[in-house]
CHARMM-style PDB file with segment names, atoms N, HN, CA, C and O in Angstrom:
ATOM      1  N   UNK     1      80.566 -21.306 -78.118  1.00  0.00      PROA
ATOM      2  CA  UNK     1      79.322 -22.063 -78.093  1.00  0.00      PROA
ATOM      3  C   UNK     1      78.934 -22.327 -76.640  1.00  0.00      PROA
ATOM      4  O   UNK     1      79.705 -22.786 -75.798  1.00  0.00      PROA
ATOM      5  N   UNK     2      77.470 -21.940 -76.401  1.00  0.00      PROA
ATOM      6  HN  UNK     2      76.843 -21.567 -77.085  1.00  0.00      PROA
ATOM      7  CA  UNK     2      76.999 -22.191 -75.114  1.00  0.00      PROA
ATOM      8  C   UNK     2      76.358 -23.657 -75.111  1.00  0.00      PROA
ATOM      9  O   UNK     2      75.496 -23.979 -75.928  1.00  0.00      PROA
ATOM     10  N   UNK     3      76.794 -24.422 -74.233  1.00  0.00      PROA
ATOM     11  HN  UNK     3      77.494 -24.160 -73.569  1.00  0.00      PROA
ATOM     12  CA  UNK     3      75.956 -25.448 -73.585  1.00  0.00      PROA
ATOM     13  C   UNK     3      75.206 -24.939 -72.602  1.00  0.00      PROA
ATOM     14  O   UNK     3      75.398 -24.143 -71.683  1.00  0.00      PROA
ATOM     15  N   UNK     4      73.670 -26.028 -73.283  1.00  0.00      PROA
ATOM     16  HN  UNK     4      73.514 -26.674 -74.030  1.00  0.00      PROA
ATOM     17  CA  UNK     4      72.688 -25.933 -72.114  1.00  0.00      PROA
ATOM     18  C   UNK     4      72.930 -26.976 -71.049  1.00  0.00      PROA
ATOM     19  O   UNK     4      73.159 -28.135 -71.396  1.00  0.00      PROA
ATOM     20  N   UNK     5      72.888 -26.599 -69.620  1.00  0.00      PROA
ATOM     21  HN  UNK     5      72.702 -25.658 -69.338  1.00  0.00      PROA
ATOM     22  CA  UNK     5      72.722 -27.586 -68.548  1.00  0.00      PROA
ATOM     23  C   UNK     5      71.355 -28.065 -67.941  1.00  0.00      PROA
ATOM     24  O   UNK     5      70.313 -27.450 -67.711  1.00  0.00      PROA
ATOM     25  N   UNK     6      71.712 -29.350 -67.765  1.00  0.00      PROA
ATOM     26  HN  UNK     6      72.559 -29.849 -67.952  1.00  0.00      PROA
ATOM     27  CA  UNK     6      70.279 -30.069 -67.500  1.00  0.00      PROA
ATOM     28  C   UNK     6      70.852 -30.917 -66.404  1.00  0.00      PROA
ATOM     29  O   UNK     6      71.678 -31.778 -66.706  1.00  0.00      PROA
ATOM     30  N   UNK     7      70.437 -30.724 -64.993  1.00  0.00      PROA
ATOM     31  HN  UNK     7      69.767 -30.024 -64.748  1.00  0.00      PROA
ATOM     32  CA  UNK     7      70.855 -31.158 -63.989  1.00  0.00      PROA
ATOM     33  C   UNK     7      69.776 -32.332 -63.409  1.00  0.00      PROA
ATOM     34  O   UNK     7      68.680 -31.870 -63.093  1.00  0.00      PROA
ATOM     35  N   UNK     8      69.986 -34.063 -63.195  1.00  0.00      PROA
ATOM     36  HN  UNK     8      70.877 -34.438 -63.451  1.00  0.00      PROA
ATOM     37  CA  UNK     8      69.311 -34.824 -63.164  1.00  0.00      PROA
ATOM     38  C   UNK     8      69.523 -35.116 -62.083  1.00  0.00      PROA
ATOM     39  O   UNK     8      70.609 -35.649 -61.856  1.00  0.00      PROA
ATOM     40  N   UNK     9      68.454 -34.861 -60.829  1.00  0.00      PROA
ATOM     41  HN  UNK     9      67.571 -34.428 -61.014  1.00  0.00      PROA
ATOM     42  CA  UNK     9      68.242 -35.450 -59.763  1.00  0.00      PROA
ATOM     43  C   UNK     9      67.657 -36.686 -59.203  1.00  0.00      PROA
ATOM     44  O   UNK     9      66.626 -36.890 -59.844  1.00  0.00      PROA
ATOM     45  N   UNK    10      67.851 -37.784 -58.145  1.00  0.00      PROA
ATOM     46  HN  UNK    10      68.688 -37.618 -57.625  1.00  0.00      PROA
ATOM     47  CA  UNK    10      67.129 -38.614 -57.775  1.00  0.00      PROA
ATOM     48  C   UNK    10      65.721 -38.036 -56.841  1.00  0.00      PROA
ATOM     49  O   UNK    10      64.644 -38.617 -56.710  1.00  0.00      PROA
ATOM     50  N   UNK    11      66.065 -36.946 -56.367  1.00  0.00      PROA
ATOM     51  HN  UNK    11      66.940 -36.474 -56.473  1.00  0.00      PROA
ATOM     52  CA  UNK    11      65.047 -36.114 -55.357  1.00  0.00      PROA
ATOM     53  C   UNK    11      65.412 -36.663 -54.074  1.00  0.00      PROA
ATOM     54  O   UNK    11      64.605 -36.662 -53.144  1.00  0.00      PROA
ATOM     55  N   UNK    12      66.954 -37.285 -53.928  1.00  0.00      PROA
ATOM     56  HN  UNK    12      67.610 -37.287 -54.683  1.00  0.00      PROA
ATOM     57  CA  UNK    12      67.390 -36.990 -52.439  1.00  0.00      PROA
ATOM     58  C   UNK    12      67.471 -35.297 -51.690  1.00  0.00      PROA
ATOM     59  O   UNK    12      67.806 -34.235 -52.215  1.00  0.00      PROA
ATOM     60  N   UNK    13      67.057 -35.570 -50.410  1.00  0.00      PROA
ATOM     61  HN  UNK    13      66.785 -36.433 -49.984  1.00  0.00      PROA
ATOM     62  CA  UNK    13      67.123 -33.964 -50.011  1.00  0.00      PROA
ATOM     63  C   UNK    13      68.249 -33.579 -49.848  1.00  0.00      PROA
ATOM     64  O   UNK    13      68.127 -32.354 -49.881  1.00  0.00      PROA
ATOM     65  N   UNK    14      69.301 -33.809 -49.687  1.00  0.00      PROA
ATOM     66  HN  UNK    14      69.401 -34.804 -49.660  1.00  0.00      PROA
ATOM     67  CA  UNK    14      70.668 -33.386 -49.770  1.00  0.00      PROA
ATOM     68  C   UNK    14      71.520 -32.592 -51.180  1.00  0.00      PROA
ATOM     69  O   UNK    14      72.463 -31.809 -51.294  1.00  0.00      PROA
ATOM     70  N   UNK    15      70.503 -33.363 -52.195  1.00  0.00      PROA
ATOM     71  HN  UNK    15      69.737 -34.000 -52.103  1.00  0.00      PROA
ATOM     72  CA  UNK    15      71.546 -32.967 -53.625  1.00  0.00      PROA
ATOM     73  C   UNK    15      70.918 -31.484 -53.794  1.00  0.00      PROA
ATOM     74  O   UNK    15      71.666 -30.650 -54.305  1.00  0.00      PROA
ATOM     75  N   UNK    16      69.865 -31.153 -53.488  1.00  0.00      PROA
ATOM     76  HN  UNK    16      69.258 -31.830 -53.073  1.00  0.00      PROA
ATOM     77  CA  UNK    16      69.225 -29.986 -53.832  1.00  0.00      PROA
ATOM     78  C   UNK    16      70.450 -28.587 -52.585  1.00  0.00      PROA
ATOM     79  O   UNK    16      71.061 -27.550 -52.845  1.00  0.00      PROA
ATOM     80  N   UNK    17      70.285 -29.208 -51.626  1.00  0.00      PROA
ATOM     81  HN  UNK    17      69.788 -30.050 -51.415  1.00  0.00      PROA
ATOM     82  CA  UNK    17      71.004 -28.334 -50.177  1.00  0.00      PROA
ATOM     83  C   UNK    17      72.644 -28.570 -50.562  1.00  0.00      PROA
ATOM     84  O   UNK    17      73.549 -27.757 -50.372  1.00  0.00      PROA
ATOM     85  N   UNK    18      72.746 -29.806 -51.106  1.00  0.00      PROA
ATOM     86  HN  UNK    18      72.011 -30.467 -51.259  1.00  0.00      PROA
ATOM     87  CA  UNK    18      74.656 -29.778 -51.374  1.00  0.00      PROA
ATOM     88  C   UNK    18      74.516 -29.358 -52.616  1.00  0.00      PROA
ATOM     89  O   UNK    18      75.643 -29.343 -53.111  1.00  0.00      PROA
ATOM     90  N   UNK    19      73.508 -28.910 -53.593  1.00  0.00      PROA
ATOM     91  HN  UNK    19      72.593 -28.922 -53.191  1.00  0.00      PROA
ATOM     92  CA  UNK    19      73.877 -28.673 -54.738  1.00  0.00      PROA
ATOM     93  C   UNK    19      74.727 -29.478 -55.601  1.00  0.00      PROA
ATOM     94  O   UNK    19      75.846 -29.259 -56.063  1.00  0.00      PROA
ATOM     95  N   UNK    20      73.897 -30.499 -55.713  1.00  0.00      PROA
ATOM     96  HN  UNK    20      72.988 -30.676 -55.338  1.00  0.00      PROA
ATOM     97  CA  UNK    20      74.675 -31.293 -56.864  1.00  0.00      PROA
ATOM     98  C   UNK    20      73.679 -32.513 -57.009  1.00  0.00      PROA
ATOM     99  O   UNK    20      72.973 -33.093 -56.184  1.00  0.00      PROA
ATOM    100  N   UNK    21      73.957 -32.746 -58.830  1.00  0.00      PROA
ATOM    101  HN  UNK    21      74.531 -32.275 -59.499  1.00  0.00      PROA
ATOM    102  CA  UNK    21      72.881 -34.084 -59.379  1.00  0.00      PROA
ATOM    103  C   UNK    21      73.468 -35.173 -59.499  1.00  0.00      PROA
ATOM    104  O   UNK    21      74.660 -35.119 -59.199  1.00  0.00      PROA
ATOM    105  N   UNK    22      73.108 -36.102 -59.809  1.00  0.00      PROA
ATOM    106  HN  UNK    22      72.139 -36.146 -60.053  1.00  0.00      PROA
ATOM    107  CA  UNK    22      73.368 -37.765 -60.028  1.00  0.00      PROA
ATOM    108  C   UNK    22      73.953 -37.539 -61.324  1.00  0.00      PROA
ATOM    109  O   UNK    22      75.049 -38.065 -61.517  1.00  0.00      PROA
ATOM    110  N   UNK    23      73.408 -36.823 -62.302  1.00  0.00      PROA
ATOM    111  HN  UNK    23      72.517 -36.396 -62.146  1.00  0.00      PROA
ATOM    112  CA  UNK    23      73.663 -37.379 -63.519  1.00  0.00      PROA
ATOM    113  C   UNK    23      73.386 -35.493 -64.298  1.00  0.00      PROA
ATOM    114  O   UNK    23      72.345 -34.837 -64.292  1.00  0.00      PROA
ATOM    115  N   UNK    24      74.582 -35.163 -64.799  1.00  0.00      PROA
ATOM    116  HN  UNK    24      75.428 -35.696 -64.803  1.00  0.00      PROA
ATOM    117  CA  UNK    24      74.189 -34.024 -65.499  1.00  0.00      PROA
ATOM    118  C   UNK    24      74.048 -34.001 -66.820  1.00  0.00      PROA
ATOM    119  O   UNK    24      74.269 -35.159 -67.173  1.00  0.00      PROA
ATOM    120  N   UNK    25      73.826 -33.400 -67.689  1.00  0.00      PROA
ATOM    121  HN  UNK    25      73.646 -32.459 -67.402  1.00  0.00      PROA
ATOM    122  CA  UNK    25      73.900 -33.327 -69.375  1.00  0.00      PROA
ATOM    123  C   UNK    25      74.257 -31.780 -69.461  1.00  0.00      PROA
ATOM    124  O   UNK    25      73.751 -30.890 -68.778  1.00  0.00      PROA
ATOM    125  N   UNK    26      75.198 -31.648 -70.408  1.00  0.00      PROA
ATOM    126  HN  UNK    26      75.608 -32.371 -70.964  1.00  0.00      PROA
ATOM    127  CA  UNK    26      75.981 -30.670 -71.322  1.00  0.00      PROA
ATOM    128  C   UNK    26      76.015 -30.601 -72.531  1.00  0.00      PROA
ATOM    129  O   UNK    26      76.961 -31.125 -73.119  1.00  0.00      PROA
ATOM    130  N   UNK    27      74.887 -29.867 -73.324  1.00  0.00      PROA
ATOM    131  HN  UNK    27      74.119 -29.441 -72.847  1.00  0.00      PROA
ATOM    132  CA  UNK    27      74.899 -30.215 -74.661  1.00  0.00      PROA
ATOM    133  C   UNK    27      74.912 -31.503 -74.751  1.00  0.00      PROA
ATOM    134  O   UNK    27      74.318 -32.147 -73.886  1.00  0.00      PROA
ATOM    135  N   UNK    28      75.735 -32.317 -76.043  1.00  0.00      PROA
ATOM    136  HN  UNK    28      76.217 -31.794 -76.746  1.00  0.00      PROA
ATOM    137  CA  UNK    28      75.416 -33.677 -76.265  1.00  0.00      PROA
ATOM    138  C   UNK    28      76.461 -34.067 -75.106  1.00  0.00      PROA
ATOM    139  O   UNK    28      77.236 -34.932 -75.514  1.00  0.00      PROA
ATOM    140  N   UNK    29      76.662 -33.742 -73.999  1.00  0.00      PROA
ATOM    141  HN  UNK    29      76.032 -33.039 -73.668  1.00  0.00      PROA
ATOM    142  CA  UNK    29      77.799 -34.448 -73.138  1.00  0.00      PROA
ATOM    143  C   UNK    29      76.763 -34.877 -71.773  1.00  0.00      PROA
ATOM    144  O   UNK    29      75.873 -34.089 -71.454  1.00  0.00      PROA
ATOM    145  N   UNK    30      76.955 -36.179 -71.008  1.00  0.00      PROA
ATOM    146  HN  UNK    30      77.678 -36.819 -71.268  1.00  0.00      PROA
ATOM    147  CA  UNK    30      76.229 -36.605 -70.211  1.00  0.00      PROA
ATOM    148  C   UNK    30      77.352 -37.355 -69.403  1.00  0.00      PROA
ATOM    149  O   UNK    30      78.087 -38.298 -69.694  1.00  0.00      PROA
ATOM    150  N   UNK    31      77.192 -36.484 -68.141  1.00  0.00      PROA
ATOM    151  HN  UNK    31      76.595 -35.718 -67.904  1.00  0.00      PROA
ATOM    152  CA  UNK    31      78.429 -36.832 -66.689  1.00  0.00      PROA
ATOM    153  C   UNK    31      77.503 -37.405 -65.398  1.00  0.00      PROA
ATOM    154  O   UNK    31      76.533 -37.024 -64.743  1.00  0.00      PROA
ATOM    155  N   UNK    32      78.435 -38.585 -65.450  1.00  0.00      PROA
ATOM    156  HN  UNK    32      79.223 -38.894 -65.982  1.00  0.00      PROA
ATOM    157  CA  UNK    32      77.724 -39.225 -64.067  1.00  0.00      PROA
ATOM    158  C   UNK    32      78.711 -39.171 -62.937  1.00  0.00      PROA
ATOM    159  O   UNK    32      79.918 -39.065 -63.154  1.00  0.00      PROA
ATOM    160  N   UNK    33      78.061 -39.263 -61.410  1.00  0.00      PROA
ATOM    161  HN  UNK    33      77.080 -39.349 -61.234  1.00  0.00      PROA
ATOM    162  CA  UNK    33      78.944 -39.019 -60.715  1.00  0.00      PROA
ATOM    163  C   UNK    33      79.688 -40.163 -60.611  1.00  0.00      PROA
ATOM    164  O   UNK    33      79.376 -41.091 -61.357  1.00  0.00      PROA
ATOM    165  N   UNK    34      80.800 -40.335 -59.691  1.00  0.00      PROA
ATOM    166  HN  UNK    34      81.054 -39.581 -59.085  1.00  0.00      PROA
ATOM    167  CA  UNK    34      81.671 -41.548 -59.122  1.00  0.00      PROA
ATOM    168  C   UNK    34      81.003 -42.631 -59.057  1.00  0.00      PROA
ATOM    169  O   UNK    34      81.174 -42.776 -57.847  1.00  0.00      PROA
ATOM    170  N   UNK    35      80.465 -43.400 -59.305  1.00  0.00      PROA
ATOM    171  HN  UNK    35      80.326 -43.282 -60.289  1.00  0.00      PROA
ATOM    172  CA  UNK    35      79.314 -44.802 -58.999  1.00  0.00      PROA
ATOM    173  C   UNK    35      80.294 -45.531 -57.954  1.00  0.00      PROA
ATOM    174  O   UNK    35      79.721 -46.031 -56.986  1.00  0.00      PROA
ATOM    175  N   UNK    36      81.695 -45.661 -58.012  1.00  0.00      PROA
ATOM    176  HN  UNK    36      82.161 -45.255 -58.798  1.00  0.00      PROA
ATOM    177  CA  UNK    36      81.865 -46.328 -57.174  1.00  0.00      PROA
ATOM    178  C   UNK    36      82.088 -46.011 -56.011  1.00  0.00      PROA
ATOM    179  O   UNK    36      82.086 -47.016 -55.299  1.00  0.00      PROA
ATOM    180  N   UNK    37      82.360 -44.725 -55.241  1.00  0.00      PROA
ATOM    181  HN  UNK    37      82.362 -43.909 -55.820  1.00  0.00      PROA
ATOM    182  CA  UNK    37      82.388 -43.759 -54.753  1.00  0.00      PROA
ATOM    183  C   UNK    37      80.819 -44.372 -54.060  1.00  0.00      PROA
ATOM    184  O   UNK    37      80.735 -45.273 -53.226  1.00  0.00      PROA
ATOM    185  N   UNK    38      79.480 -43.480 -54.769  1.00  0.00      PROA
ATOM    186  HN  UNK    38      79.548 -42.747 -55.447  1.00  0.00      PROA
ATOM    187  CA  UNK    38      78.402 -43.447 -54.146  1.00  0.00      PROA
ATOM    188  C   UNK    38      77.949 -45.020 -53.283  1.00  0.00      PROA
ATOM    189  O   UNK    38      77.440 -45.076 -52.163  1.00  0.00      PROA
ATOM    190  N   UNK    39      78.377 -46.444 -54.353  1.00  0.00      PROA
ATOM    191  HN  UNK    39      78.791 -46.398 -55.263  1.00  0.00      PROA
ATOM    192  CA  UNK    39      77.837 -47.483 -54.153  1.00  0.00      PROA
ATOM    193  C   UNK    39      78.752 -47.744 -52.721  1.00  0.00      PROA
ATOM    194  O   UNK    39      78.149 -48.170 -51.736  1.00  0.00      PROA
ATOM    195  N   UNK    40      79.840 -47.546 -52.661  1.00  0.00      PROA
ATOM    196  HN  UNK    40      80.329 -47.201 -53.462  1.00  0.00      PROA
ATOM    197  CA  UNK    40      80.833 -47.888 -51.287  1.00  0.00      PROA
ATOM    198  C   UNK    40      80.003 -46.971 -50.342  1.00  0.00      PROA
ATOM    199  O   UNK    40      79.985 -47.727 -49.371  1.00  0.00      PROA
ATOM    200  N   UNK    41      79.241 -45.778 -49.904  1.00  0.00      PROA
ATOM    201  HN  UNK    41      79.256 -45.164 -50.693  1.00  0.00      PROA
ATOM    202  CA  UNK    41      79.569 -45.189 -49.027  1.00  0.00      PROA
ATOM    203  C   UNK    41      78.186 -45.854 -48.567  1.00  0.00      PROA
ATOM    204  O   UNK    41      77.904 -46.073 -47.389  1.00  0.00      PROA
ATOM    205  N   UNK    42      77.145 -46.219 -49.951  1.00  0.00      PROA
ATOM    206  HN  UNK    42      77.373 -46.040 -50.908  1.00  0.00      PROA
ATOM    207  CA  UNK    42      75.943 -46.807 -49.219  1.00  0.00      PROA
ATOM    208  C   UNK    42      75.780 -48.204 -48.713  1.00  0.00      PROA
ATOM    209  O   UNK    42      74.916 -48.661 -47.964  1.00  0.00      PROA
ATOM    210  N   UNK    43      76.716 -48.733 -49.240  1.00  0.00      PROA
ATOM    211  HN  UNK    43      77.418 -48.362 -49.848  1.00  0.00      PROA
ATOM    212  CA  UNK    43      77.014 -50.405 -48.470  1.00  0.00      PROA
ATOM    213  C   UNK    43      77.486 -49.874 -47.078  1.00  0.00      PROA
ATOM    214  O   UNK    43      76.926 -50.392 -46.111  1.00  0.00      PROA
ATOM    215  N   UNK    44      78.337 -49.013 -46.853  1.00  0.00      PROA
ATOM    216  HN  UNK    44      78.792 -48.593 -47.638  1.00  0.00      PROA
ATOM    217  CA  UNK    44      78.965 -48.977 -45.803  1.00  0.00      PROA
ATOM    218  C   UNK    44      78.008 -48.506 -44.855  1.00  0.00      PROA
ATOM    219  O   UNK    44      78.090 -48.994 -43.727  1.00  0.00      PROA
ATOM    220  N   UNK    45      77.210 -47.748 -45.051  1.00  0.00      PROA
ATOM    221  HN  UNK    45      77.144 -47.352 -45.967  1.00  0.00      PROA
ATOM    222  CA  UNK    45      75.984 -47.680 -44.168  1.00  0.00      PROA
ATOM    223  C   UNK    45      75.281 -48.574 -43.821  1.00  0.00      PROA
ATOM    224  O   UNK    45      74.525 -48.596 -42.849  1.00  0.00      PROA
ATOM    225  N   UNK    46      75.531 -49.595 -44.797  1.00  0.00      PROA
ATOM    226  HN  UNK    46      76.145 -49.578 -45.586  1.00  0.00      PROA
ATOM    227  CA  UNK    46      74.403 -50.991 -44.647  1.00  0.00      PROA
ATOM    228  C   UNK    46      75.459 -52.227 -43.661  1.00  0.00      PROA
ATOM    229  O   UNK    46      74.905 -53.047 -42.929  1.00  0.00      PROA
ATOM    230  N   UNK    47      76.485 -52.189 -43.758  1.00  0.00      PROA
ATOM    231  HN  UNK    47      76.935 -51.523 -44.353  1.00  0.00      PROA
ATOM    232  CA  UNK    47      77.179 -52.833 -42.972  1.00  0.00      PROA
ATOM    233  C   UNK    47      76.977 -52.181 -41.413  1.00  0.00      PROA
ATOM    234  O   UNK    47      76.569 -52.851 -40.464  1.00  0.00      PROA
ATOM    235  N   UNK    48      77.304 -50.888 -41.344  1.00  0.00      PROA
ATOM    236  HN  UNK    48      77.635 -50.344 -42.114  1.00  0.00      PROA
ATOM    237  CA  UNK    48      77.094 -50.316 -39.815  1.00  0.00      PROA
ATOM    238  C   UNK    48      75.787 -50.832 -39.564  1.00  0.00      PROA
ATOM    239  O   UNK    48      75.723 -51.638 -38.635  1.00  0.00      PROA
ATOM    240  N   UNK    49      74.602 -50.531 -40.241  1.00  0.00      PROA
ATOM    241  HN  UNK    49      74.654 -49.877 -40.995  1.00  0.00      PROA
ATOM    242  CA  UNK    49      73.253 -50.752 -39.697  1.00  0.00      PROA
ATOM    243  C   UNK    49      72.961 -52.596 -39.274  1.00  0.00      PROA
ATOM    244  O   UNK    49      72.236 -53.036 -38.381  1.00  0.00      PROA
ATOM    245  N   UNK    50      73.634 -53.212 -40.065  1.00  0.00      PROA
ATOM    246  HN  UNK    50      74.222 -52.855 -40.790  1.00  0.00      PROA
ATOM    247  CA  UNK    50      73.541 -54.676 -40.118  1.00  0.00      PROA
ATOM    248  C   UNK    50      74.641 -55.275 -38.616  1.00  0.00      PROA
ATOM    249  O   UNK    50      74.407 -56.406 -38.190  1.00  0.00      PROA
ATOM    250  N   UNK    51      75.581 -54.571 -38.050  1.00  0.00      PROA
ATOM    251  HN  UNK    51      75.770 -53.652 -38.396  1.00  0.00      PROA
ATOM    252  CA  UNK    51      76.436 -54.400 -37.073  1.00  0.00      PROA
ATOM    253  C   UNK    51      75.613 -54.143 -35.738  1.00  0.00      PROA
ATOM    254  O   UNK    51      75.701 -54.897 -34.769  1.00  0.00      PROA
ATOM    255  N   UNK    52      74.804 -53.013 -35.772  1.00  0.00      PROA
ATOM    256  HN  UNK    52      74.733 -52.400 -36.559  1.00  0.00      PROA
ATOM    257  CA  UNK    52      74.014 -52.477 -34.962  1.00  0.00      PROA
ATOM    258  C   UNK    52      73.049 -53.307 -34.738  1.00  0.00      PROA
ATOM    259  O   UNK    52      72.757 -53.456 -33.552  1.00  0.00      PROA
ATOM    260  N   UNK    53      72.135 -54.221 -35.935  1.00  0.00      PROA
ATOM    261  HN  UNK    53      72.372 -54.099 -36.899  1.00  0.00      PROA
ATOM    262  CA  UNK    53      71.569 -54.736 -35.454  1.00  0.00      PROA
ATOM    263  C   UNK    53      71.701 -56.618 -35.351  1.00  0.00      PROA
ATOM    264  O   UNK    53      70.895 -57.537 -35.497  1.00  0.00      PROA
ATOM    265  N   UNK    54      73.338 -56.513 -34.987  1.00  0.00      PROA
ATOM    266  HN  UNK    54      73.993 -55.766 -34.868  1.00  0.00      PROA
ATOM    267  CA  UNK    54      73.642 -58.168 -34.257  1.00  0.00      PROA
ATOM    268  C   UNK    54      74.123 -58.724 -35.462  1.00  0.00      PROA
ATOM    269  O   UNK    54      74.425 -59.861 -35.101  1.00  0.00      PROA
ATOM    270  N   UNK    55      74.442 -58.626 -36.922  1.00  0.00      PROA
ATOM    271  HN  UNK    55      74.196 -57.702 -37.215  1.00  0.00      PROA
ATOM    272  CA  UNK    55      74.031 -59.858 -37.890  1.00  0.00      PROA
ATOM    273  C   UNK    55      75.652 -59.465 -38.147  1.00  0.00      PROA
ATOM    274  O   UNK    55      76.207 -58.367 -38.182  1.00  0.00      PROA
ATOM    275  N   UNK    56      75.956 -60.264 -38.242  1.00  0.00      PROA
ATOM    276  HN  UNK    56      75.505 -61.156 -38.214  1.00  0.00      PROA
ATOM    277  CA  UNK    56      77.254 -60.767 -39.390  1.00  0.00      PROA
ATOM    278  C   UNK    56      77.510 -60.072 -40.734  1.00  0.00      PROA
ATOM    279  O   UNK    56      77.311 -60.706 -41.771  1.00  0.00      PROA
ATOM    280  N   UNK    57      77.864 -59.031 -40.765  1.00  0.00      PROA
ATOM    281  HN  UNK    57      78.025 -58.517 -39.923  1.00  0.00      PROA
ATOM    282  CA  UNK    57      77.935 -58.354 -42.278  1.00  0.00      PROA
ATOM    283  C   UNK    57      78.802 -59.790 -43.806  1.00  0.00      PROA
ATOM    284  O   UNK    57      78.739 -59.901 -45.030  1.00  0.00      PROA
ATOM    285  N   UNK    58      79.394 -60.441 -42.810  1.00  0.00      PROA
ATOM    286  HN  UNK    58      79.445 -60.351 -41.815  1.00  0.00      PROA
ATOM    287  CA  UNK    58      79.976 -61.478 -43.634  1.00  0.00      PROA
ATOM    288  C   UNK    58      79.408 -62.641 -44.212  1.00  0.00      PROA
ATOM    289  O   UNK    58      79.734 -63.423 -45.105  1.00  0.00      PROA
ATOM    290  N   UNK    59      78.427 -62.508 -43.401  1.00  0.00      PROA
ATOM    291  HN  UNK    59      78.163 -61.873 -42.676  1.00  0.00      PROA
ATOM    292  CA  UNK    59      77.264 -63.882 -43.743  1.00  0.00      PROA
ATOM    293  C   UNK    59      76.039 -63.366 -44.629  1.00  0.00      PROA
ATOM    294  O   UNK    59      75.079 -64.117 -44.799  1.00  0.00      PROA
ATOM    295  N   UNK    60      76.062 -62.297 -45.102  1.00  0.00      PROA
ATOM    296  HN  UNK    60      76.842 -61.687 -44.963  1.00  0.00      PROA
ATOM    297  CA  UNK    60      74.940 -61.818 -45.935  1.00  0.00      PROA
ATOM    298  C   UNK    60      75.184 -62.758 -47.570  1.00  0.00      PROA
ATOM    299  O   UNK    60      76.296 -63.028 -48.025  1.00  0.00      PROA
ATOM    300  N   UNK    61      74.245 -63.018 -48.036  1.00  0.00      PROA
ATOM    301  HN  UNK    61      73.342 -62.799 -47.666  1.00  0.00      PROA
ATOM    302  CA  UNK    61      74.222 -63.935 -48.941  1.00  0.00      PROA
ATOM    303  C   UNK    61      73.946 -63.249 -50.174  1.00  0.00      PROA
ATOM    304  O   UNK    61      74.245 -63.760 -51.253  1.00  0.00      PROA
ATOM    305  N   UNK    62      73.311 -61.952 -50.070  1.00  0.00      PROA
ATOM    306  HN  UNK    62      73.068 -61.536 -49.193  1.00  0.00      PROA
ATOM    307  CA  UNK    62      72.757 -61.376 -51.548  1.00  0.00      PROA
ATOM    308  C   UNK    62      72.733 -60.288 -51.399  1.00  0.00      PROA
ATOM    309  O   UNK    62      72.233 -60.072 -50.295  1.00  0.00      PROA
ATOM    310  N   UNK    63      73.081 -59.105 -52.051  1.00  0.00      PROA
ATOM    311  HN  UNK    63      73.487 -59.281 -52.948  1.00  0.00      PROA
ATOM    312  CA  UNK    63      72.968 -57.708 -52.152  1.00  0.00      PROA
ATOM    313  C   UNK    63      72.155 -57.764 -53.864  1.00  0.00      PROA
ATOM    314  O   UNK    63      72.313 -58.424 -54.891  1.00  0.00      PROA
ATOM    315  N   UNK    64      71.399 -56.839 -53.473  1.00  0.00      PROA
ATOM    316  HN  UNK    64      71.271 -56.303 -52.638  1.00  0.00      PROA
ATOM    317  CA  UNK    64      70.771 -56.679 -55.211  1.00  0.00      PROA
ATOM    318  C   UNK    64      71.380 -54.909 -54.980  1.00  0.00      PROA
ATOM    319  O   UNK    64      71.330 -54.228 -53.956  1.00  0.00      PROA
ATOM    320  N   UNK    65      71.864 -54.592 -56.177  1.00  0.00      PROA
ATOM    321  HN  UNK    65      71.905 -55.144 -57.010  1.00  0.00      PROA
ATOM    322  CA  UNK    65      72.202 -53.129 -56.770  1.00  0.00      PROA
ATOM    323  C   UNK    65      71.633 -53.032 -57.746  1.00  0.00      PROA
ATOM    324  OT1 UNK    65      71.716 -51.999 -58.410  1.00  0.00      PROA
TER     325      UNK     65
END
């Protein structure tokens, strides 16, 4: 039995050039990537940028995800 693939992008320019989606579907099967993985690497960008610009990454009071 063939599964159809249905590859779900956010339309970052990278997933198209690294070849790879957020969220795929396989027949009735639906794979998401690492969430915790993705959510760490983009805080961690937000801490460097918040570093860079003077602030206390420790004193931040609210992150919305």
């Amino acid at each position: 039995m063939k599964l159809t693939r249905i590859n779900y992008s956010s339309g970052a320019p990278l997933e198209e050039e690294a070849g790879y989606s957020r969220v795929v579907k396989a027949g009735p099967f639906v794979y998401v990537g690492d969430a915790y993985a993705q959510a760490k690497y983009v805080l961690d960008k937000q801490v460097k940028l918040l570093k860079e610009a003077g602030a206390k990454p420790e004193k931040v009071v609210k992150v919305n995800i």
